[in-house]
N, CA, C and O atoms as a printed pandas DataFrame, in Angstrom:
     atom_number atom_name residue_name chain_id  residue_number  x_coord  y_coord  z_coord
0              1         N          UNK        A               1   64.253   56.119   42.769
1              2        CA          UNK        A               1   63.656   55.651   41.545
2              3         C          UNK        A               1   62.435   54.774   41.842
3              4         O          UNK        A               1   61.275   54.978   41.485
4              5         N          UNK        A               2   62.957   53.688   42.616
5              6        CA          UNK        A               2   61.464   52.895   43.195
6              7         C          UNK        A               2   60.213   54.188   43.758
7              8         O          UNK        A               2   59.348   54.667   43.025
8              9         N          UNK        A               3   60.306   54.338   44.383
9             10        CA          UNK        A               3   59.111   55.547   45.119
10            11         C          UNK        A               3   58.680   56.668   44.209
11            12         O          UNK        A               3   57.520   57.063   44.332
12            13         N          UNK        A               4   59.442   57.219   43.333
13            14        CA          UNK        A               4   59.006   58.025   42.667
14            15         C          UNK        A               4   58.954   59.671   42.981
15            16         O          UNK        A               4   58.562   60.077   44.074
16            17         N          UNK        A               5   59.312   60.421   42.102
17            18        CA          UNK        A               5   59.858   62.132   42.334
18            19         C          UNK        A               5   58.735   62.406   43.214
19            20         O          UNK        A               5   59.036   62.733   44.362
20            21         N          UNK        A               6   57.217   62.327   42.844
21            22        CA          UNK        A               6   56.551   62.903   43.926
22            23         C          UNK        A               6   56.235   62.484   45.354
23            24         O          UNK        A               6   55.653   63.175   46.190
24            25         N          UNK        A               7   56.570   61.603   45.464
25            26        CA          UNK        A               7   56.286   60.692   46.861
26            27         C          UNK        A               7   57.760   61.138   47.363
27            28         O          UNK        A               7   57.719   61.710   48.452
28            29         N          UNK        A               8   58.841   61.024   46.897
29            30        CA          UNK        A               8   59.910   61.098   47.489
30            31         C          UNK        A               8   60.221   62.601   48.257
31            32         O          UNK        A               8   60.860   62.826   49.286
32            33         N          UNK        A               9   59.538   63.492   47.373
33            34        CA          UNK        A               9   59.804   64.634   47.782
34            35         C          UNK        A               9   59.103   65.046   49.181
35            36         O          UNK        A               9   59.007   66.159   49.698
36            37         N          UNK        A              10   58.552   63.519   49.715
37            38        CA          UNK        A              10   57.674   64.362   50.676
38            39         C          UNK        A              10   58.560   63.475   52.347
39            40         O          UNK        A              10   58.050   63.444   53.467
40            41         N          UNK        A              11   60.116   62.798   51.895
41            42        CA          UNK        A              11   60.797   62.215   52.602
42            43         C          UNK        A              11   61.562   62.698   52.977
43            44         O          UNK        A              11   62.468   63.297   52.396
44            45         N          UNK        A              12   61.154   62.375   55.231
45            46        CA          UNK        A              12   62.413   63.359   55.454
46            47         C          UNK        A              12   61.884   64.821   55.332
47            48         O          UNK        A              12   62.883   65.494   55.584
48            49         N          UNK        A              13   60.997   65.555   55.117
49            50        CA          UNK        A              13   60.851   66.951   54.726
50            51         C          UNK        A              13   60.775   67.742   55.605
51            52         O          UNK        A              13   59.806   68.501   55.624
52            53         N          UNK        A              14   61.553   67.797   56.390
53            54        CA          UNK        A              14   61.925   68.808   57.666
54            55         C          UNK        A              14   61.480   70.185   57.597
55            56         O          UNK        A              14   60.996   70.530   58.675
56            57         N          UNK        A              15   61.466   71.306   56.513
57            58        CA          UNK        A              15   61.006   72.348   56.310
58            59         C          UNK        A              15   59.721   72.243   56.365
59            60         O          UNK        A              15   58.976   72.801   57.171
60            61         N          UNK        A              16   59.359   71.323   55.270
61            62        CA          UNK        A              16   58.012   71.371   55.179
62            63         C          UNK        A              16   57.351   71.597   56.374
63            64         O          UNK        A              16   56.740   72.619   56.686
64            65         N          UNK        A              17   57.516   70.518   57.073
65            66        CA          UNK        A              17   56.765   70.292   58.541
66            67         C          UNK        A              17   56.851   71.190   59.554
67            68         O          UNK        A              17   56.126   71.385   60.530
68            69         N          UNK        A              18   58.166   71.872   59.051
69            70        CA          UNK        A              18   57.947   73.295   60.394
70            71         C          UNK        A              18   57.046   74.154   59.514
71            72         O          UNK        A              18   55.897   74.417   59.867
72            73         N          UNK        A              19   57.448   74.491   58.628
73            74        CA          UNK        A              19   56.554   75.194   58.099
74            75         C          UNK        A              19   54.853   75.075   58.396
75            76         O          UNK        A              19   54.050   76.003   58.482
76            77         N          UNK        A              20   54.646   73.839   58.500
77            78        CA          UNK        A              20   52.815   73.775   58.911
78            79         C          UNK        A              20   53.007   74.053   60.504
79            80         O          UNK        A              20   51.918   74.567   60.762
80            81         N          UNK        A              21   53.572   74.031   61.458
81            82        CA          UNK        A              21   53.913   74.348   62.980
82            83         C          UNK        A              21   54.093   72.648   63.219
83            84         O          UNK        A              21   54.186   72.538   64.441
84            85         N          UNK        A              22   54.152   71.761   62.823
85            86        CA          UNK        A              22   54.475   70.448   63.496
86            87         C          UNK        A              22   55.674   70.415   64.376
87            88         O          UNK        A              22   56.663   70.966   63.893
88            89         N          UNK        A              23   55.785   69.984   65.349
89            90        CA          UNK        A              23   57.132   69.397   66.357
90            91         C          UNK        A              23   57.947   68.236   65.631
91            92         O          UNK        A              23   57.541   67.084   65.474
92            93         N          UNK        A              24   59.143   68.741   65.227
93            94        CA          UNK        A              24   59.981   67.935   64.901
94            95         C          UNK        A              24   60.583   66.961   65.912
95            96         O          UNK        A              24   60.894   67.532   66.957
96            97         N          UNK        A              25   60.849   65.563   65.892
97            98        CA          UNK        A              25   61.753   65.226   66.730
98            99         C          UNK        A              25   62.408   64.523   66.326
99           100         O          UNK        A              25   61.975   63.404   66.052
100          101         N          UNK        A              26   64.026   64.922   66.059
101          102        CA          UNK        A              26   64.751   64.047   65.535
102          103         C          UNK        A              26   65.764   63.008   66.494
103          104         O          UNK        A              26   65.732   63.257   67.699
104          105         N          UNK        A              27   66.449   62.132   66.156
105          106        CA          UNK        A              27   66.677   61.143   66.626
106          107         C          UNK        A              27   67.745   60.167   66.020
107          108         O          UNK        A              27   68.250   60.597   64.983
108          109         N          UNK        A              28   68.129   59.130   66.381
109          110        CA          UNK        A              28   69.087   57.966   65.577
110          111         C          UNK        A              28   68.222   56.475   66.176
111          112         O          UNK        A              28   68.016   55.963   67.276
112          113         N          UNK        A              29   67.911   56.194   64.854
113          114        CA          UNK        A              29   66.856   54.692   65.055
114          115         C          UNK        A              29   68.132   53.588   65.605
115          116         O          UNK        A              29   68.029   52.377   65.410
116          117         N          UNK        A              30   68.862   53.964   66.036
117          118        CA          UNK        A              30   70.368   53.130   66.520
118          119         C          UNK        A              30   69.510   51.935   67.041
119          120         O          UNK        A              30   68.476   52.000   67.706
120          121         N          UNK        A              31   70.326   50.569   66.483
121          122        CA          UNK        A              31   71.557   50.793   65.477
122          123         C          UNK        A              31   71.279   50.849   64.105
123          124         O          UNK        A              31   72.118   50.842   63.204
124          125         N          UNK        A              32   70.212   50.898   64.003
125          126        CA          UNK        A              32   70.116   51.261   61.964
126          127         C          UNK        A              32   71.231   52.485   61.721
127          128         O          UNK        A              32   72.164   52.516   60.918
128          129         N          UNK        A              33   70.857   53.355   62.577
129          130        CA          UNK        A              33   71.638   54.993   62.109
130          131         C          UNK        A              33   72.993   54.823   62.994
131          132         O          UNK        A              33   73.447   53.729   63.328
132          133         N          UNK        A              34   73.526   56.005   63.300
133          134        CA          UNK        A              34   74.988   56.353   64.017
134          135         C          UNK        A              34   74.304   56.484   64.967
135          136         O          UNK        A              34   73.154   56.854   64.730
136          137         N          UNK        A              35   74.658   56.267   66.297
137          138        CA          UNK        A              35   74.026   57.027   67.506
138          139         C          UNK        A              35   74.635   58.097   67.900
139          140         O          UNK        A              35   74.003   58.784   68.702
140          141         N          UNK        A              36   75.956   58.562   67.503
141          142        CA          UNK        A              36   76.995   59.945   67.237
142          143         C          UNK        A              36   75.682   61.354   66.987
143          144         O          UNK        A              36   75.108   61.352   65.898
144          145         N          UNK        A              37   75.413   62.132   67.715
145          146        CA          UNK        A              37   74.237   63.036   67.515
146          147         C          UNK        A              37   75.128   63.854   66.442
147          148         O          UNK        A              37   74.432   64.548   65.700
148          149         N          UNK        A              38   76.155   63.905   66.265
149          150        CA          UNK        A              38   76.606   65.137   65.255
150          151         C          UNK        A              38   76.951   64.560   63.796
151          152         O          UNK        A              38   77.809   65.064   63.071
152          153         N          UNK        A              39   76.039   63.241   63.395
153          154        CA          UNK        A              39   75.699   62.469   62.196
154          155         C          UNK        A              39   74.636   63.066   61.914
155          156         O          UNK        A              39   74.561   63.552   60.786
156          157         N          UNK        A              40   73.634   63.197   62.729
157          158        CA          UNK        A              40   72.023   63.295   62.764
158          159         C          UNK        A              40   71.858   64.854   62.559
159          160         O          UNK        A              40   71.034   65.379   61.810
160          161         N          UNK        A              41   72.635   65.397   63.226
161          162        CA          UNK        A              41   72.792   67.774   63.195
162          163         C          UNK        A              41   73.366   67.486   61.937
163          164         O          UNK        A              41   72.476   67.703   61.114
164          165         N          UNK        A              42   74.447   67.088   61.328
165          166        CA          UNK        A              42   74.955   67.027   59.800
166          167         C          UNK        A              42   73.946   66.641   58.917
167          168         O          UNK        A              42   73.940   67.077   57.766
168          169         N          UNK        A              43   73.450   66.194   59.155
169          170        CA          UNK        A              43   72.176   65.623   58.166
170          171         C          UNK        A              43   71.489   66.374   57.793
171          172         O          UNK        A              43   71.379   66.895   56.683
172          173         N          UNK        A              44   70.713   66.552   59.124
173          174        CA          UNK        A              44   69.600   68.074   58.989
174          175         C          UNK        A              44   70.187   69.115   58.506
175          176         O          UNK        A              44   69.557   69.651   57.594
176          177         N          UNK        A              45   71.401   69.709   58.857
177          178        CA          UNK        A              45   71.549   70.799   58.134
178          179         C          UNK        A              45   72.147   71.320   56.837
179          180         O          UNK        A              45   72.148   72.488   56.450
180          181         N          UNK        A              46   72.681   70.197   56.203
181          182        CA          UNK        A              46   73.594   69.782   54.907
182          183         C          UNK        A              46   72.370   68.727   54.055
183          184         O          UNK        A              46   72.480   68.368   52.883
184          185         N          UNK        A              47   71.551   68.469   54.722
185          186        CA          UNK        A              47   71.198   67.472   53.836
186          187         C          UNK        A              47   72.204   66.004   52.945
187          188         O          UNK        A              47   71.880   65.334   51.964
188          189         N          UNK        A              48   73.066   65.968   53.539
189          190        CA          UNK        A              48   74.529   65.295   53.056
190          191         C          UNK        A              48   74.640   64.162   53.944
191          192         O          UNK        A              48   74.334   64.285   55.130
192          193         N          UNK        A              49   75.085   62.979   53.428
193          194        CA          UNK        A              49   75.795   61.245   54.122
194          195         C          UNK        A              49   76.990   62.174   54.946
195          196         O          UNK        A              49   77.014   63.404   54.955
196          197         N          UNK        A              50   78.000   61.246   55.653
197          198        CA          UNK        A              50   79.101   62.070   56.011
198          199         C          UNK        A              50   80.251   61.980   55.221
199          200         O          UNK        A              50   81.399   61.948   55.663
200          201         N          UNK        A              51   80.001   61.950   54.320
201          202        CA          UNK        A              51   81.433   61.885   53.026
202          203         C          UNK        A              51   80.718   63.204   52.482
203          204         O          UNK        A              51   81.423   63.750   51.633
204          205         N          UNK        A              52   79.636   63.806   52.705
205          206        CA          UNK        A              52   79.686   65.113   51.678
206          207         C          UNK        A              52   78.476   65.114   50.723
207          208         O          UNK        A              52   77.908   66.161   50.410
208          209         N          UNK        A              53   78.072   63.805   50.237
209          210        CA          UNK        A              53   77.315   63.863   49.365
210          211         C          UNK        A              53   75.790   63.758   49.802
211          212         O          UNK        A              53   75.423   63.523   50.953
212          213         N          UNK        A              54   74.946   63.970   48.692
213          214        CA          UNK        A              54   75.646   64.952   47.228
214          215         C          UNK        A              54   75.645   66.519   47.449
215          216         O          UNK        A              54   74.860   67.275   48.020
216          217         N          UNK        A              55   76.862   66.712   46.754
217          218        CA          UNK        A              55   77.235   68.296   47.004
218          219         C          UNK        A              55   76.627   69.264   47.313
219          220         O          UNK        A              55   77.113   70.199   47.950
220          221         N          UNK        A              56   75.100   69.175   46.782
221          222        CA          UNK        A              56   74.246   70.752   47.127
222          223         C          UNK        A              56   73.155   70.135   48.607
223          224         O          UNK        A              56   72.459   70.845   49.333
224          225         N          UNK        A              57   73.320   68.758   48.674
225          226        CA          UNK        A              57   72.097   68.511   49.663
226          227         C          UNK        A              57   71.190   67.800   48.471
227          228         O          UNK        A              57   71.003   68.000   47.271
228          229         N          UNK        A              58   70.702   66.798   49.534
229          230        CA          UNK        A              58   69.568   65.959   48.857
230          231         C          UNK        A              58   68.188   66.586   48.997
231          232         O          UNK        A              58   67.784   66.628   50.159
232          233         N          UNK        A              59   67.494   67.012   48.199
233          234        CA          UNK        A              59   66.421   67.830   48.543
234          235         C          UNK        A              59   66.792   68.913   49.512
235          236         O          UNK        A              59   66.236   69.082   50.598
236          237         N          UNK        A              60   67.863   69.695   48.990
237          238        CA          UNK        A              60   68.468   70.530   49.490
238          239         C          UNK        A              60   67.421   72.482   50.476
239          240         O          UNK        A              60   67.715   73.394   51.249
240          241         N          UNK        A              61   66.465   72.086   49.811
241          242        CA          UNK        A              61   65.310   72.776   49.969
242          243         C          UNK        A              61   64.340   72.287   51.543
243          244         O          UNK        A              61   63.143   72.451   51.781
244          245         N          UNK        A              62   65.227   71.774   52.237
245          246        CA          UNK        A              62   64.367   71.230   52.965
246          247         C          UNK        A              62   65.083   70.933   54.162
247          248         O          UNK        A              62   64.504   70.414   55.117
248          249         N          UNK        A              63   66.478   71.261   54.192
249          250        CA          UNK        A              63   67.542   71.426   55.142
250          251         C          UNK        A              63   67.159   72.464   56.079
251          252         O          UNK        A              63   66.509   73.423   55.664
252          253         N          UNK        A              64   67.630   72.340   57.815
253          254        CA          UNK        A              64   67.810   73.082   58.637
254          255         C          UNK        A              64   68.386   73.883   58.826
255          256         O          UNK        A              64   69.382   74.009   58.115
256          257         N          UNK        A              65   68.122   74.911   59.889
257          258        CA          UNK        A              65   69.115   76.077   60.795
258          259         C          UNK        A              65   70.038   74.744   61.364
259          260         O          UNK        A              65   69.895   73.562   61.051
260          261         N          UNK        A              66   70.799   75.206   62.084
261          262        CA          UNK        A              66   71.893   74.420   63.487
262          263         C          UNK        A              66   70.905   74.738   64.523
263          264         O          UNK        A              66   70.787   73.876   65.394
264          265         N          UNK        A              67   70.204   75.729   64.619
265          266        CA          UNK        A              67   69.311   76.201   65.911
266          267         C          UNK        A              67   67.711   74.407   65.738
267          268         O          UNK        A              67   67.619   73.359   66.377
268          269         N          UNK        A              68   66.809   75.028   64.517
269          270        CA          UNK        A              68   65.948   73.964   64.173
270          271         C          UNK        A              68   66.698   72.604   64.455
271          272         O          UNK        A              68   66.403   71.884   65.408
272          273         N          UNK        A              69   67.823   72.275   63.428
273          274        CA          UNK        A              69   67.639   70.815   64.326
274          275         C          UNK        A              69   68.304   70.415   65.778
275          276         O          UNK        A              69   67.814   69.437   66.342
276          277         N          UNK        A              70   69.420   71.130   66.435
277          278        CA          UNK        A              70   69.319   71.003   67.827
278          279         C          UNK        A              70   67.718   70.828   68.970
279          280         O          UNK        A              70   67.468   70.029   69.873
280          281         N          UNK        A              71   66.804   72.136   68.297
281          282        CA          UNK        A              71   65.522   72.079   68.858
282          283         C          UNK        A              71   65.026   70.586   68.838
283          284         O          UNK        A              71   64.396   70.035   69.740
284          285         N          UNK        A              72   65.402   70.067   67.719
285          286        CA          UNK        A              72   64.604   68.671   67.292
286          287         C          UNK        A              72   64.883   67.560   68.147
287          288         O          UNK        A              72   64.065   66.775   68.627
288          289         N          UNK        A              73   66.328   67.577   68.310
289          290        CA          UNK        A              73   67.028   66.727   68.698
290          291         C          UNK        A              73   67.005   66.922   70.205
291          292         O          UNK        A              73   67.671   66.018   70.708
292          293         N          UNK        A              74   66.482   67.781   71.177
293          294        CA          UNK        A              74   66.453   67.877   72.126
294          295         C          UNK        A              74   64.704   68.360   72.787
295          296         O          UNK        A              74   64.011   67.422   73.183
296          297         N          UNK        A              75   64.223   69.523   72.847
297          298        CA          UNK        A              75   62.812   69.649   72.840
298          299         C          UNK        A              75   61.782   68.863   71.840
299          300         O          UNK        A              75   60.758   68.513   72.427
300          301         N          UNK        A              76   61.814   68.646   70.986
301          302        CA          UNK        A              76   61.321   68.354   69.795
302          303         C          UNK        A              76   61.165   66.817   70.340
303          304         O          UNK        A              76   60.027   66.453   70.637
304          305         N          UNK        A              77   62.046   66.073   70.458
305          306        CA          UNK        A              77   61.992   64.741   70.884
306          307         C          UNK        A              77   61.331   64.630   72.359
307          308         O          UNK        A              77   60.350   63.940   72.635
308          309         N          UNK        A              78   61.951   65.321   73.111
309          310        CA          UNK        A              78   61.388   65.361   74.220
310          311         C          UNK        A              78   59.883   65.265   74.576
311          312         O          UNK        A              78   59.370   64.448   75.341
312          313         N          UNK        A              79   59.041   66.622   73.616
313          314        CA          UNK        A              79   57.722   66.536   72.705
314          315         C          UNK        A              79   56.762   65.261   72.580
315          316         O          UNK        A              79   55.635   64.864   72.879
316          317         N          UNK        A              80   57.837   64.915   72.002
317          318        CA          UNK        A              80   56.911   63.204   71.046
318          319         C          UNK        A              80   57.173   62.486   72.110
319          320         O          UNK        A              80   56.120   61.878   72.302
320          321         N          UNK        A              81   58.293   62.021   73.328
321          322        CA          UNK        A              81   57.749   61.256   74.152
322          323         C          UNK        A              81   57.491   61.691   75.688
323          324         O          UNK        A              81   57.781   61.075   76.714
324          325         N          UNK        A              82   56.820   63.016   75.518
325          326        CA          UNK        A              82   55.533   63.393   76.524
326          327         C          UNK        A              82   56.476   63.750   77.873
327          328         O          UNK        A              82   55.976   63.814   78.995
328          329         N          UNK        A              83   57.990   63.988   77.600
329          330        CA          UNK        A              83   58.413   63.880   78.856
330          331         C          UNK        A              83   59.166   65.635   78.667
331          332         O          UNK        A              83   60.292   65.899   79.086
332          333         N          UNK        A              84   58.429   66.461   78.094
333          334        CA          UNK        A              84   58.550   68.012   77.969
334          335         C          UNK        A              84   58.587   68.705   79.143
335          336         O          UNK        A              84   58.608   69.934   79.206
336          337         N          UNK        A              85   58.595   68.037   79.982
337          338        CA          UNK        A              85   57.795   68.813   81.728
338          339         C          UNK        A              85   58.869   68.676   82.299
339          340         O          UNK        A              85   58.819   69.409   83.286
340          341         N          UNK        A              86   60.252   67.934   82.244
341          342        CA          UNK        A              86   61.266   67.724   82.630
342          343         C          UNK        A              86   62.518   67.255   81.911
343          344         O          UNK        A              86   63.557   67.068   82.545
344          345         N          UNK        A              87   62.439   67.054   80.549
345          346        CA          UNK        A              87   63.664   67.296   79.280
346          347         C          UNK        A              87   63.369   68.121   77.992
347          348         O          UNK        A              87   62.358   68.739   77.656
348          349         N          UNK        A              88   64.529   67.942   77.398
349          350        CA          UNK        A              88   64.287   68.861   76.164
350          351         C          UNK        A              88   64.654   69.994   76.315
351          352         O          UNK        A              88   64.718   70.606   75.248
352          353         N          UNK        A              89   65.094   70.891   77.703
353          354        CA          UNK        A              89   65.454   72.347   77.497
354          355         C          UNK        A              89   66.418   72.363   78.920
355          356         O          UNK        A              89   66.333   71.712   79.962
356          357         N          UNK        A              90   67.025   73.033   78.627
357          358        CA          UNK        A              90   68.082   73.937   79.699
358          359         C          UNK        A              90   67.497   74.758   80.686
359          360         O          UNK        A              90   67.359   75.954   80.431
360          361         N          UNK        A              91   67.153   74.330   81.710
361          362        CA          UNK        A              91   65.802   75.285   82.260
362          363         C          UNK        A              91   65.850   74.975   84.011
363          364         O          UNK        A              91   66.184   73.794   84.111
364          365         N          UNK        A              92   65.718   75.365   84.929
365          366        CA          UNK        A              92   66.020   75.172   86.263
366          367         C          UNK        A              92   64.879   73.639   86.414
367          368         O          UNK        A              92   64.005   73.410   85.578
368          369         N          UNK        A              93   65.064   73.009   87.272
369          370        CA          UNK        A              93   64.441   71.520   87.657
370          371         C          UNK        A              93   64.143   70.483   86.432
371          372         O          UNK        A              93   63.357   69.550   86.598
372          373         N          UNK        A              94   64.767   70.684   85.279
373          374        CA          UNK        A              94   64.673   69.786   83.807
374          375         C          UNK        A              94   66.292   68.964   84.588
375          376         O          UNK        A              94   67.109   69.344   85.426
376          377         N          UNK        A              95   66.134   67.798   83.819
377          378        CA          UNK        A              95   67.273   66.782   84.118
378          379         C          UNK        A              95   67.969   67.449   82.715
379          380         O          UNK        A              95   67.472   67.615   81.601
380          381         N          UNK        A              96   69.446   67.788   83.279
381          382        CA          UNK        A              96   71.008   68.163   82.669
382          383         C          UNK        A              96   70.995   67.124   81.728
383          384         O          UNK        A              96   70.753   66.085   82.341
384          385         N          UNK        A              97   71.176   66.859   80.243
385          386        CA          UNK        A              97   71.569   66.008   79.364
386          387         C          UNK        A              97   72.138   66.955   78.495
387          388         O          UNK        A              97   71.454   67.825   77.957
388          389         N          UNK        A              98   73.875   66.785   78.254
389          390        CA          UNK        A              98   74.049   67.893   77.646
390          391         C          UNK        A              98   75.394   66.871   76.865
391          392         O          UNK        A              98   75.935   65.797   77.127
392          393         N          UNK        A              99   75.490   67.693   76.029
393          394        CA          UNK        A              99   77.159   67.346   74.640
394          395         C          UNK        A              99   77.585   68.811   74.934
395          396         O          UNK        A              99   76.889   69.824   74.861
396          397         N          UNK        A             100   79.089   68.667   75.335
397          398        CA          UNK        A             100   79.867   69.918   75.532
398          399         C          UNK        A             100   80.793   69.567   74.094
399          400         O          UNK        A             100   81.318   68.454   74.062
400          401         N          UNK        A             101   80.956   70.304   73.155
401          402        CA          UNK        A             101   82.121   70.457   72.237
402          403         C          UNK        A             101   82.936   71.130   72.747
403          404         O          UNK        A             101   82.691   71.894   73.681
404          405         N          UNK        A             102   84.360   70.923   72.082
405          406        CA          UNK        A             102   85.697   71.976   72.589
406          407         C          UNK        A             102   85.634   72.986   71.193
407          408         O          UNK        A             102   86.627   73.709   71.110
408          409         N          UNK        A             103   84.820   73.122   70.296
409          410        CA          UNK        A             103   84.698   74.693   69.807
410          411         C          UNK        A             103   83.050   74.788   70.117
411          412         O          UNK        A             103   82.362   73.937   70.681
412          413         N          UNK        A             104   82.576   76.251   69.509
413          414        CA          UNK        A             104   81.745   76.729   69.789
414          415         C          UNK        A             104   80.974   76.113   68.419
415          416         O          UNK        A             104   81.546   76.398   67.367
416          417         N          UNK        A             105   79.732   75.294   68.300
417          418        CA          UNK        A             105   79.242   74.544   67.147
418          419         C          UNK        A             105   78.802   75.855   66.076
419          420         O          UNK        A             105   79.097   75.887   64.881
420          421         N          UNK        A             106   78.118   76.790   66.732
421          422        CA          UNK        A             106   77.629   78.122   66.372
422          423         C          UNK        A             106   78.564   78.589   65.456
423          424         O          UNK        A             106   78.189   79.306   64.528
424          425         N          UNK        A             107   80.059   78.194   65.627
425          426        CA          UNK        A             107   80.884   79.324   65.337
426          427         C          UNK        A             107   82.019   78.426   64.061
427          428         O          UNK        A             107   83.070   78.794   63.538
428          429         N          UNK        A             108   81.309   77.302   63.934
429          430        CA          UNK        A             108   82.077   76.534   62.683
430          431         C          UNK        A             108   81.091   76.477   61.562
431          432         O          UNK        A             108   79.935   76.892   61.477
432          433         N          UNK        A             109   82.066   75.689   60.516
433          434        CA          UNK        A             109   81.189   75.119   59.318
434          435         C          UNK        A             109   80.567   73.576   59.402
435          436         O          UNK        A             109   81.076   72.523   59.786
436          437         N          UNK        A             110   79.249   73.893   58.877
437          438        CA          UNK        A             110   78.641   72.269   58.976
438          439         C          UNK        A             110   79.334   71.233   58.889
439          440         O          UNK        A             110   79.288   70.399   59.794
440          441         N          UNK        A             111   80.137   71.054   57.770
441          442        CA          UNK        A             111   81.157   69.934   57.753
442          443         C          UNK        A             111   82.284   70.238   58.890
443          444         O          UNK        A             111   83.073   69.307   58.728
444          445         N          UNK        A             112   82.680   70.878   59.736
445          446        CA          UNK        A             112   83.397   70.532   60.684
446          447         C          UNK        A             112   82.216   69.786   62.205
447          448         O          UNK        A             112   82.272   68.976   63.131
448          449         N          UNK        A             113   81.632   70.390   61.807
449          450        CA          UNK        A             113   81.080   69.753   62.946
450          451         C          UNK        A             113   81.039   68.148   63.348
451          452         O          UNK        A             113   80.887   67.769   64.509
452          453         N          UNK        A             114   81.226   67.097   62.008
453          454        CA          UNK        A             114   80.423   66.382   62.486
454          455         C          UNK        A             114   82.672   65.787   62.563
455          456         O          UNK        A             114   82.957   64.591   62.511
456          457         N          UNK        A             115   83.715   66.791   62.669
457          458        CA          UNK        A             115   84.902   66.130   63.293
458          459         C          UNK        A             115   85.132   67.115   65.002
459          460         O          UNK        A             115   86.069   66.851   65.756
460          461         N          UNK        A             116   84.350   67.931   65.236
461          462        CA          UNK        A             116   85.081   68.728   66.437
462          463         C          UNK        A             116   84.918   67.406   67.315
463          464         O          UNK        A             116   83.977   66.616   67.395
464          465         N          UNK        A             117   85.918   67.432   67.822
465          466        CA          UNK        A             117   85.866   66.604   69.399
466          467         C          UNK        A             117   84.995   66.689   70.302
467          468         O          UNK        A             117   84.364   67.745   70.305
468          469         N          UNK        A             118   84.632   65.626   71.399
469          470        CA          UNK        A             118   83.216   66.383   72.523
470          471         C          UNK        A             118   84.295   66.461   73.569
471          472         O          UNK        A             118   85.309   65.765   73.622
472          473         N          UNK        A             119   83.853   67.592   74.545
473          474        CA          UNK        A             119   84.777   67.463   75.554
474          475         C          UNK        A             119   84.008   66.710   76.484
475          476         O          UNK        A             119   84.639   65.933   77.200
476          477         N          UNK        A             120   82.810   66.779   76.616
477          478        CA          UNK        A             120   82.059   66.323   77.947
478          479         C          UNK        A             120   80.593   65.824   77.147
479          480         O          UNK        A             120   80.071   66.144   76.079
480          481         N          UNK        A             121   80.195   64.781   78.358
481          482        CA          UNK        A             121   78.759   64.539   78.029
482          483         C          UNK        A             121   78.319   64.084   79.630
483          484         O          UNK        A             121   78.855   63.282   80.394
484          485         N          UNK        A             122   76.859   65.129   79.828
485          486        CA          UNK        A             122   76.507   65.315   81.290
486          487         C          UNK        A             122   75.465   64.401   81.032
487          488         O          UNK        A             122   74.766   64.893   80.146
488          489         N          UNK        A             123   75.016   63.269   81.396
489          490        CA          UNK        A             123   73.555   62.259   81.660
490          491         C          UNK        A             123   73.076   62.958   82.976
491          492         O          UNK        A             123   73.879   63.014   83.907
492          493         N          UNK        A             124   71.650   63.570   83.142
493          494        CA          UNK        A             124   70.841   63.696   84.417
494          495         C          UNK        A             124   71.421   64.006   85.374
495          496         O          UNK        A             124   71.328   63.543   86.511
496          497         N          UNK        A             125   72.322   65.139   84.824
497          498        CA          UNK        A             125   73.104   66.250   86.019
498          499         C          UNK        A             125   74.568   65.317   85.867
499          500         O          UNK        A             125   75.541   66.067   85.941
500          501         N          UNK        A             126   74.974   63.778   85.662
501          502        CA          UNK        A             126   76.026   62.975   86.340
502          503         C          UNK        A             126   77.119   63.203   84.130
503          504         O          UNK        A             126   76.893   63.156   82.921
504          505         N          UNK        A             127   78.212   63.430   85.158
505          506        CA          UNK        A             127   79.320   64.026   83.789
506          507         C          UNK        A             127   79.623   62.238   83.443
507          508         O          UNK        A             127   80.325   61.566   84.199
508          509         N          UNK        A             128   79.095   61.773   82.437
509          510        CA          UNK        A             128   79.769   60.574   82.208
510          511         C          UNK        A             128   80.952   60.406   81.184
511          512         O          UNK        A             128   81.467   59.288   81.203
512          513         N          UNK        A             129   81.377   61.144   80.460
513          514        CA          UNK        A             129   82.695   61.123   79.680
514          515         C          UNK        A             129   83.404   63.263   79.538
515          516         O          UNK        A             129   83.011   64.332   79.072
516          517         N          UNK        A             130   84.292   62.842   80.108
517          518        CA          UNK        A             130   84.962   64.335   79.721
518          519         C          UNK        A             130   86.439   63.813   79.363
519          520         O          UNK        A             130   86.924   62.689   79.231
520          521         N          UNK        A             131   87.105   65.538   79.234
521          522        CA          UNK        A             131   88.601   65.366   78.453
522          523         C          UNK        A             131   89.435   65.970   79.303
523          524         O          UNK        A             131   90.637   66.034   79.047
């Protein structure tokens, strides 16, 4: 209400911006946000808080693939801080930073995602939490 329908619509507009070819890079301003990355993939792709709301997506028109915001959240960021030459992708001599889930993320619904369990999380090749 403060900002107003047309200004607002231009918040957050994730489509939009791929749409012109811009590099997304998404992120958690932690601790303002969750630092939990599967708050931040729920977001983008539901447009939704993690209780659900509101039901269709907030500016529901402007929500992600699971593919787009993973990109974001990993190349995309990588991108914006210039360190593309060695993170951001799965690729022989890039440093390993990886979230292992125990289902396949591909293969659920958005709202489960942000409860599947992680089994593993690899920092720069080194496994620092598994199950």
């Amino acid at each position: 209400t403060r900002v107003g329908k047309s200004r607002v619509a231009g918040a957050y507009a994730w489509r939009r911006f791929l749409e012109t070819g811009a590099h997304l890079a998404l992120g958690s301003d932690f601790p303002v946000e969750h630092a939990d990355i599967t708050f931040g993939i729920h977001a983008a792709v539901t447009r939704q808080d993690s209780k659900g709301n509101p039901p269709d997506g907030w500016l529901p028109d402007q929500k992600l693939t699971l593919e787009e915001a993973i990109a974001g959240f990993s190349a995309g960021a990588a991108f914006a801080g210039r360190q593309d030459q060695f993170l951001g992708r799965l690729s022989p001599g890039f440093q390993a930073d990886i979230t292992c889930f125990t289902k396949n993320i591909f293969d659920i619904s958005h709202a489960e995602l942000r409860h599947t369990p992680i089994r593993a999380t690899i920092v720069r090749g080194n496994v620092l939490y598994s199950v």
